[in-house]
N, CA, C and O atoms as CSV, one atom per row, in Angstrom:
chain,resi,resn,atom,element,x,y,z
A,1,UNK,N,N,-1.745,-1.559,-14.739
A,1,UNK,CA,C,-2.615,-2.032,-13.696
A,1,UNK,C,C,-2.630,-0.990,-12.583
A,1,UNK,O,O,-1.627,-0.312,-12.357
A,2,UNK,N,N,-3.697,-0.863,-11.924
A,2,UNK,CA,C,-3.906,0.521,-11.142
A,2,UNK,C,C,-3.943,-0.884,-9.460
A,2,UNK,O,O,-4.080,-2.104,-9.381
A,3,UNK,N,N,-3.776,0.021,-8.653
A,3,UNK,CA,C,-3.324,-0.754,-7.427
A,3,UNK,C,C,-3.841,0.065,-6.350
A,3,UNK,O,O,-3.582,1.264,-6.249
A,4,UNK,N,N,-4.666,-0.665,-5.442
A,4,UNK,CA,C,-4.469,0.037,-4.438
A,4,UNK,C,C,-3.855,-0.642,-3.044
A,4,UNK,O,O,-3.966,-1.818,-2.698
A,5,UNK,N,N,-3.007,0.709,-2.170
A,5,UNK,CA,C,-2.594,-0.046,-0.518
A,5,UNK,C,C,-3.245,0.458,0.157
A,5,UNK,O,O,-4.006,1.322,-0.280
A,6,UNK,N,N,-3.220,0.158,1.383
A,6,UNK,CA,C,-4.228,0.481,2.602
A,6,UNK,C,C,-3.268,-0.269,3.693
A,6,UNK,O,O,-3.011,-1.472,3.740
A,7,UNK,N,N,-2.936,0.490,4.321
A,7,UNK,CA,C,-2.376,0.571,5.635
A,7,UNK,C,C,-2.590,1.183,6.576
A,7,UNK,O,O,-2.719,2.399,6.429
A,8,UNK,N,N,-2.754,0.417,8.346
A,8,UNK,CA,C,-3.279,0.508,8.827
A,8,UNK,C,C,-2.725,0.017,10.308
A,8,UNK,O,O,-2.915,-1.190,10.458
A,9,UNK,N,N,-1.918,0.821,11.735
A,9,UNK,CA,C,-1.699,0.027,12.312
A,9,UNK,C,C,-1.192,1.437,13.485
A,9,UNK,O,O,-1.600,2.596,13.408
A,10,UNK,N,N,-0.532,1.063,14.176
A,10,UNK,CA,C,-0.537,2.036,15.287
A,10,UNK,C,C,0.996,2.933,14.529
A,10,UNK,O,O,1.782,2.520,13.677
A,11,UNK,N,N,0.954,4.277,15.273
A,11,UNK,CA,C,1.679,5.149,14.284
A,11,UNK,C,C,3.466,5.680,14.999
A,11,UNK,O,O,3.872,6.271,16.000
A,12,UNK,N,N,4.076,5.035,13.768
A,12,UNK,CA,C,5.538,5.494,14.309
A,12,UNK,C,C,6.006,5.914,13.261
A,12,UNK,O,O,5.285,5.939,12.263
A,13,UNK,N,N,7.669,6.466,13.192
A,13,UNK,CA,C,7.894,7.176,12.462
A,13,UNK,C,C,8.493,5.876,11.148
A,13,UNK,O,O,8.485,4.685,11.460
A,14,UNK,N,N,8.862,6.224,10.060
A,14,UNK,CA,C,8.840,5.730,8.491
A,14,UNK,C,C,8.071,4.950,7.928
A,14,UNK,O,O,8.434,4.414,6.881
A,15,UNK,N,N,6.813,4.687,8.479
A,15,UNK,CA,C,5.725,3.889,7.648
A,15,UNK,C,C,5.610,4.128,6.347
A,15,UNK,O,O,5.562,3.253,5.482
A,16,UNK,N,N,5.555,5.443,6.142
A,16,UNK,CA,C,5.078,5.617,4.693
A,16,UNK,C,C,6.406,5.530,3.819
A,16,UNK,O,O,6.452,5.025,2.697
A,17,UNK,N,N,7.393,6.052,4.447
A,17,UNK,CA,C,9.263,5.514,3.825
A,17,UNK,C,C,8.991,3.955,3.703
A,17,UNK,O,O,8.907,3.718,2.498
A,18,UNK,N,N,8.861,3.080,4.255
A,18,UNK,CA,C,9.232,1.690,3.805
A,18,UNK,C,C,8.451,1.387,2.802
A,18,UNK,O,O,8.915,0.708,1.886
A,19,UNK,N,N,6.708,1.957,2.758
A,19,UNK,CA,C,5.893,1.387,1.628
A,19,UNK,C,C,6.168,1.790,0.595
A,19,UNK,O,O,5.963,1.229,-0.481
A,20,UNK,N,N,6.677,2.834,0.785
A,20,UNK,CA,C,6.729,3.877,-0.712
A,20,UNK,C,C,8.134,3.608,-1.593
A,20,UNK,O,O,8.348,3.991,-2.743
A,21,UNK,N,N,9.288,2.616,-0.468
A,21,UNK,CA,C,10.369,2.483,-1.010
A,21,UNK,C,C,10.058,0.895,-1.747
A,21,UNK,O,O,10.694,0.590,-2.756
A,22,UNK,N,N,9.164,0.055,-1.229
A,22,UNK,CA,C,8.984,-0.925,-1.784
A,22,UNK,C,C,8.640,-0.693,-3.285
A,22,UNK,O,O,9.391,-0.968,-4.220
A,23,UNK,N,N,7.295,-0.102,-3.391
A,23,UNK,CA,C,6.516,0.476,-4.742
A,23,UNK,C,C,8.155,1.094,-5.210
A,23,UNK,O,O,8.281,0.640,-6.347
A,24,UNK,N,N,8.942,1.582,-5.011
A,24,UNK,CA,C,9.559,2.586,-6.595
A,24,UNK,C,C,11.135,1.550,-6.343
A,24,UNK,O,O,12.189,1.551,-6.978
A,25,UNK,N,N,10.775,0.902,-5.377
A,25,UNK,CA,C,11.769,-0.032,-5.994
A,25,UNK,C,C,11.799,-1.250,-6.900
A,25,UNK,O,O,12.791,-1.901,-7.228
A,26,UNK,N,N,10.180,-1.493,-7.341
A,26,UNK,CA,C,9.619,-2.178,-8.275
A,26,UNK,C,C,9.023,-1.607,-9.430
A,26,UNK,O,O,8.504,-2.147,-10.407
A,27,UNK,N,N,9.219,-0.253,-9.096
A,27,UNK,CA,C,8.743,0.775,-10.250
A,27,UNK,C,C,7.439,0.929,-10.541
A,27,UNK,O,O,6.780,0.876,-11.580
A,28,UNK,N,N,7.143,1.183,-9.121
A,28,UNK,CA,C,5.187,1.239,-9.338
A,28,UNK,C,C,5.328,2.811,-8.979
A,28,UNK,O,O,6.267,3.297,-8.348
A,29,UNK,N,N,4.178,3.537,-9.518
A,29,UNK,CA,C,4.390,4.949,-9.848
A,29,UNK,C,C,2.742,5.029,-8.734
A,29,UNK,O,O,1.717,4.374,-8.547
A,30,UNK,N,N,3.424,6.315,-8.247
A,30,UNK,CA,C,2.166,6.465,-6.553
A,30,UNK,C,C,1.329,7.727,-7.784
A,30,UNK,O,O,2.028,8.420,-8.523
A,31,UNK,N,N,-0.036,7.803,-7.787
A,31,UNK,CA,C,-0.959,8.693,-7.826
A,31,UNK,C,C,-1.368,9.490,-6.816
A,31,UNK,O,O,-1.026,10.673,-6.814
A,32,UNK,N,N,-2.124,8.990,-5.856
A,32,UNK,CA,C,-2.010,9.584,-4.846
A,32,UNK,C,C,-1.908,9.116,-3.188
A,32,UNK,O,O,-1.756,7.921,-2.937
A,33,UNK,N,N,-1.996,10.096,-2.102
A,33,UNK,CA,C,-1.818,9.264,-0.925
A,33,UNK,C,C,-2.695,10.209,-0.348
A,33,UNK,O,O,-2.895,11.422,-0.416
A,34,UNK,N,N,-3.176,9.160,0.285
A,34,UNK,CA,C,-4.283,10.023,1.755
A,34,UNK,C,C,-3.870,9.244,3.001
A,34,UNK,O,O,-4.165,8.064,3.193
A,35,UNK,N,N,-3.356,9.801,3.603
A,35,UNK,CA,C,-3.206,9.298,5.177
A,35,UNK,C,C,-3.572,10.202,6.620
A,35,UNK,O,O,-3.146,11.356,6.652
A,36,UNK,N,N,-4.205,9.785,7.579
A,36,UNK,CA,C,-4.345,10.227,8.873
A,36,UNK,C,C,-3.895,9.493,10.191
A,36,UNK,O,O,-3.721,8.313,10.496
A,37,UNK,N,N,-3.817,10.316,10.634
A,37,UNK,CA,C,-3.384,9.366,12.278
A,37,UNK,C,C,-4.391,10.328,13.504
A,37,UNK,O,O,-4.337,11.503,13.865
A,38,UNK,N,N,-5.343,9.083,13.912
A,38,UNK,CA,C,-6.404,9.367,14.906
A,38,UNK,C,C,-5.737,8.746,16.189
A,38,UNK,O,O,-5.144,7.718,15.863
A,39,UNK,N,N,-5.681,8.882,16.880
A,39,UNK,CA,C,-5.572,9.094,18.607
A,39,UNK,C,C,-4.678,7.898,18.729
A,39,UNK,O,O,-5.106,6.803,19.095
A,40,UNK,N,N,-3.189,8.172,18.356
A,40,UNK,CA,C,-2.336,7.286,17.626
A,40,UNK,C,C,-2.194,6.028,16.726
A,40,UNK,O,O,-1.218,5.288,16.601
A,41,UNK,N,N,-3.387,5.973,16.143
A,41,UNK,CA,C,-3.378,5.224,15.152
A,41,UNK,C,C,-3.232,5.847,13.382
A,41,UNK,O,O,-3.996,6.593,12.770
A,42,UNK,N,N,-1.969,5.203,12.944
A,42,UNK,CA,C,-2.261,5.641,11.216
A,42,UNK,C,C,-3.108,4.984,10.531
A,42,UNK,O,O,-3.638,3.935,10.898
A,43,UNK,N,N,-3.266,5.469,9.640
A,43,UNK,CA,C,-4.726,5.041,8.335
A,43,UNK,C,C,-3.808,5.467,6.867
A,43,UNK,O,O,-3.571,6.674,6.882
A,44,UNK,N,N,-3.377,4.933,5.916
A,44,UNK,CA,C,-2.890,4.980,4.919
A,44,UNK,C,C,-3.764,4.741,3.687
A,44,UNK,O,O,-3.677,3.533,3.471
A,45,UNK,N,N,-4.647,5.358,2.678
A,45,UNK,CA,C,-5.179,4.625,1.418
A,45,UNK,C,C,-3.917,5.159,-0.108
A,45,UNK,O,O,-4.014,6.298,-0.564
A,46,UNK,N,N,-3.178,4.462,-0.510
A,46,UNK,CA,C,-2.312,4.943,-1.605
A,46,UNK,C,C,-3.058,4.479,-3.026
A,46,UNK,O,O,-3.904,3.587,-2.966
A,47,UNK,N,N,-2.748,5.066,-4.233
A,47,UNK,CA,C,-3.542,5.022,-5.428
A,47,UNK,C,C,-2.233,4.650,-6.064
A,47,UNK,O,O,-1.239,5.277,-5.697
A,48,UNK,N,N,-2.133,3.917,-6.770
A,48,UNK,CA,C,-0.665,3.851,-7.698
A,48,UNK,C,C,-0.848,2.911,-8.959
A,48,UNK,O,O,-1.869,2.230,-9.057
A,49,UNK,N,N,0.097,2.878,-9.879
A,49,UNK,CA,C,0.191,2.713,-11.075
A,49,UNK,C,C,1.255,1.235,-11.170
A,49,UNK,O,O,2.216,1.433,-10.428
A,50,UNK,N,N,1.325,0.232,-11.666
A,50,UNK,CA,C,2.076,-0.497,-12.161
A,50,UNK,C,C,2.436,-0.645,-13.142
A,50,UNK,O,O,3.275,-1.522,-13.347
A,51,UNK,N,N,1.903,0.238,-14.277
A,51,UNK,CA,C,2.144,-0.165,-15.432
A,51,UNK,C,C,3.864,-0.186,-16.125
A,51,UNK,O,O,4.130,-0.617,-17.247
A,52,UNK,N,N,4.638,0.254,-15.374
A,52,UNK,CA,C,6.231,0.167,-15.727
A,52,UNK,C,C,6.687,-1.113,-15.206
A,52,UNK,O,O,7.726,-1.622,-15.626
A,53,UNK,N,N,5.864,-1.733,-14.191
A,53,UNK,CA,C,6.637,-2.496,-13.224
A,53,UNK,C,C,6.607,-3.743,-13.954
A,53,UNK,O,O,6.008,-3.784,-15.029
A,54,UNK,N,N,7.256,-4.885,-13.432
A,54,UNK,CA,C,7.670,-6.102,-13.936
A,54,UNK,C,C,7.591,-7.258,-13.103
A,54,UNK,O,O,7.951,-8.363,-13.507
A,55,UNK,N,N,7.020,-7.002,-11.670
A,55,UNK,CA,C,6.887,-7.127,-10.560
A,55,UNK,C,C,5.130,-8.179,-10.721
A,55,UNK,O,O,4.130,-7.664,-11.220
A,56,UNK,N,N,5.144,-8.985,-10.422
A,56,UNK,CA,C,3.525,-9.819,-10.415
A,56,UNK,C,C,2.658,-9.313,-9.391
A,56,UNK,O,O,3.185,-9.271,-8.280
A,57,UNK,N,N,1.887,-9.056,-9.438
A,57,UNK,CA,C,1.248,-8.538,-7.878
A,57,UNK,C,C,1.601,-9.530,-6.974
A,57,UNK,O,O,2.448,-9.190,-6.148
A,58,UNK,N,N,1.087,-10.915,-6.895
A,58,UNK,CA,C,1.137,-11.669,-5.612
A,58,UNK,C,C,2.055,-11.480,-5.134
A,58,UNK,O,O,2.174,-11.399,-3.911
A,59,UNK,N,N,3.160,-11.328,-6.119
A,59,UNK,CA,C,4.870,-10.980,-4.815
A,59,UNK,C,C,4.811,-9.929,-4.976
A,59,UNK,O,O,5.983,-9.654,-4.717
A,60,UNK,N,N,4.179,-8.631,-5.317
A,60,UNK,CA,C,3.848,-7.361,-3.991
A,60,UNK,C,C,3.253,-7.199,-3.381
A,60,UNK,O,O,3.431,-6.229,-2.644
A,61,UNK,N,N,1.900,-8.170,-3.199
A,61,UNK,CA,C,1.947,-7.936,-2.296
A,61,UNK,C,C,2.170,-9.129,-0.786
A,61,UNK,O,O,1.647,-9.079,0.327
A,62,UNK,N,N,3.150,-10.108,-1.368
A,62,UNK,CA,C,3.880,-10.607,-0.315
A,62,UNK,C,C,4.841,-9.630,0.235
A,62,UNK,O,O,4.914,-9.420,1.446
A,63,UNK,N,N,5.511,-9.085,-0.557
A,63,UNK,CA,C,6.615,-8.181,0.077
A,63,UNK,C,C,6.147,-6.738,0.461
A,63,UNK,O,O,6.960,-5.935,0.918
A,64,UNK,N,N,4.782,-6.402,0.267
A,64,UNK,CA,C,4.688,-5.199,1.453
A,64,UNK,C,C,3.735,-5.738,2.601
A,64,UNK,O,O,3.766,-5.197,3.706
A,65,UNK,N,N,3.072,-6.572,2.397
A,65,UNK,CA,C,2.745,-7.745,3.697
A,65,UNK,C,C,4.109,-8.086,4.980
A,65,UNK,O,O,4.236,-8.033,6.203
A,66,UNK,N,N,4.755,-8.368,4.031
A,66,UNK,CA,C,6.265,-9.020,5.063
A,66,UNK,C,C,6.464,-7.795,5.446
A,66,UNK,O,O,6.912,-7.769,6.592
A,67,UNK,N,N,6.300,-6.588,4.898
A,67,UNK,CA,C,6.939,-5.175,5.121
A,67,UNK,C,C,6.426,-4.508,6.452
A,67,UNK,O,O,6.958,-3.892,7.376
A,68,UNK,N,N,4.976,-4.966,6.085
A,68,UNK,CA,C,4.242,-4.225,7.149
A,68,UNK,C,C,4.391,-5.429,8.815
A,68,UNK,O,O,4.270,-5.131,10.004
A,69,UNK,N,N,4.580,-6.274,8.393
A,69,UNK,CA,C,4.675,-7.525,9.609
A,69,UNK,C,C,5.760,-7.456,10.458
A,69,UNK,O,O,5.858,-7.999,11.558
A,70,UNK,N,N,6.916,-6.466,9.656
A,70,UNK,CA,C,7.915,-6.308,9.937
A,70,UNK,C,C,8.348,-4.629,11.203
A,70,UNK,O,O,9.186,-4.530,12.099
A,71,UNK,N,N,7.153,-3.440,10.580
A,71,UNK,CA,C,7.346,-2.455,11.295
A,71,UNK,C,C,5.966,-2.516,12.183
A,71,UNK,O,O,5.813,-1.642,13.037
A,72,UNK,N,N,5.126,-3.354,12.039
A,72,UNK,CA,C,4.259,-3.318,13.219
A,72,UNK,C,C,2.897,-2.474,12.523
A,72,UNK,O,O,2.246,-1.629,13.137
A,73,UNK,N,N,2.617,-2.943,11.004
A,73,UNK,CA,C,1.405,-2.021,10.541
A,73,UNK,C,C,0.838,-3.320,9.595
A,73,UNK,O,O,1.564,-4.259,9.269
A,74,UNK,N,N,-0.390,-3.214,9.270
A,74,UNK,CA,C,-1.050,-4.068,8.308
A,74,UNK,C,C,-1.228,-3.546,6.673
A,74,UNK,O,O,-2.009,-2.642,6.376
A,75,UNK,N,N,-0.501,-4.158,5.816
A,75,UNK,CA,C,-0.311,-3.603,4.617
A,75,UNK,C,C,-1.489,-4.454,3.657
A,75,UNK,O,O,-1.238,-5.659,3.638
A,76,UNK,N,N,-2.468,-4.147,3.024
A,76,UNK,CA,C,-2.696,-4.842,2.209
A,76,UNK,C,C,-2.893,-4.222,0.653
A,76,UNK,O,O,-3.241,-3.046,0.545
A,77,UNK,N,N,-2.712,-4.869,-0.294
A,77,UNK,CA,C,-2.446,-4.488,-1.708
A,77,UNK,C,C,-3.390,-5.283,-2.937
A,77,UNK,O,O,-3.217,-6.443,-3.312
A,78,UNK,N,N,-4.370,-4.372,-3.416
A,78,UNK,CA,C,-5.536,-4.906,-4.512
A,78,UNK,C,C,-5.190,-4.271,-5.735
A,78,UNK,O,O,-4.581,-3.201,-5.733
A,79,UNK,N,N,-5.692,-5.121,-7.268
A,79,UNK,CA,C,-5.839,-4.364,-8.049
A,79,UNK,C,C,-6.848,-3.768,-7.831
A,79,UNK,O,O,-7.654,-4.273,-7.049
A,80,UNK,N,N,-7.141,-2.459,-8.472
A,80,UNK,CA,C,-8.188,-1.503,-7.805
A,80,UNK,C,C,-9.629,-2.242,-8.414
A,80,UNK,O,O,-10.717,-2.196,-7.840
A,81,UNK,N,N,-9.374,-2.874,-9.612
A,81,UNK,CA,C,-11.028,-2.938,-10.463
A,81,UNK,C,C,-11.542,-4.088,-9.027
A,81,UNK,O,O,-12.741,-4.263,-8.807
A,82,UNK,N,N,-10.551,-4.721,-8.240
A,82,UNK,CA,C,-11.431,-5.903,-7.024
A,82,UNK,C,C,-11.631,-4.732,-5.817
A,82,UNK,O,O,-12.523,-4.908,-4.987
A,83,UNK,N,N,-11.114,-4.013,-5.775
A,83,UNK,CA,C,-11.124,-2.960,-4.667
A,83,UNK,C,C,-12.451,-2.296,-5.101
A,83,UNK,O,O,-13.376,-2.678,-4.384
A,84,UNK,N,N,-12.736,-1.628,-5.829
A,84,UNK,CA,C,-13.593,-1.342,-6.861
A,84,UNK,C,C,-15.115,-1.901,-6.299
A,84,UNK,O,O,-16.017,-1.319,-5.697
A,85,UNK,N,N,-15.002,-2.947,-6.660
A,85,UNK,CA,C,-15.930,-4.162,-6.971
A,85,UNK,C,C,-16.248,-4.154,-5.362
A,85,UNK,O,O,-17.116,-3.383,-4.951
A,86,UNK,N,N,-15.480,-5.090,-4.366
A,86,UNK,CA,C,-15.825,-4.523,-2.863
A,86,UNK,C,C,-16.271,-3.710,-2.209
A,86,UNK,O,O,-16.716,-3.885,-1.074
A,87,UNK,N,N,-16.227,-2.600,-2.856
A,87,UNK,CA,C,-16.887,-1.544,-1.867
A,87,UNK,C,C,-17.912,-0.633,-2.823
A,87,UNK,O,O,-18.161,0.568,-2.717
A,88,UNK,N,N,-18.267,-1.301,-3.492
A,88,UNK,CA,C,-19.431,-0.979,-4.568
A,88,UNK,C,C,-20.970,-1.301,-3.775
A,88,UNK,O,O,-21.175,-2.386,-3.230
A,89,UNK,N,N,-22.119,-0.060,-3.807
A,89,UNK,CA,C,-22.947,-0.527,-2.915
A,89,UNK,C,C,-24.393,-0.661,-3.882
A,89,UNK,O,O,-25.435,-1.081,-3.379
């Protein structure tokens, strides 16, 4: 299952350490990452892989939800084919 995150929230230091430790501590494999930070705000879009993991989505993405609620950023987590589908014009 292909996944995407998107995070999004004002910018301090280990944002991308906590998301990225969640994913490989469930054994989701990152493709790629694009992130910026505009006039202190970060912008995160990550591409990643589940197919090792064992992990259900809804409880990942409860637990990088709680993650992000926790350092002060908005985490949210799609399989990509609905991500896909959303922003299809």
């Amino acid at each position: 299952m292909k996944l995407i995150v998107t995070v999004v929230g004002k910018d301090r230091i280990g944002i991308i350490a906590a998301v990225t430790k969640i994913l490989a501590d469930n054994n989701v494999n990152i493709l790629s990452i694009n992130q910026n930070i505009l006039d202190g705000f970060f912008n995160m879009i990550l591409f990643a892989e589940a197919e090792e993991s064992k992990i259900r989505l809804v409880n990942l993405q409860q637990k990088l939800k709680e993650q992000g609620e926790e350092i002060g950023v908005e985490i949210k987590t799609q399989h990509r084919d609905i991500f896909d589908a959303m922003h299809k014009i």
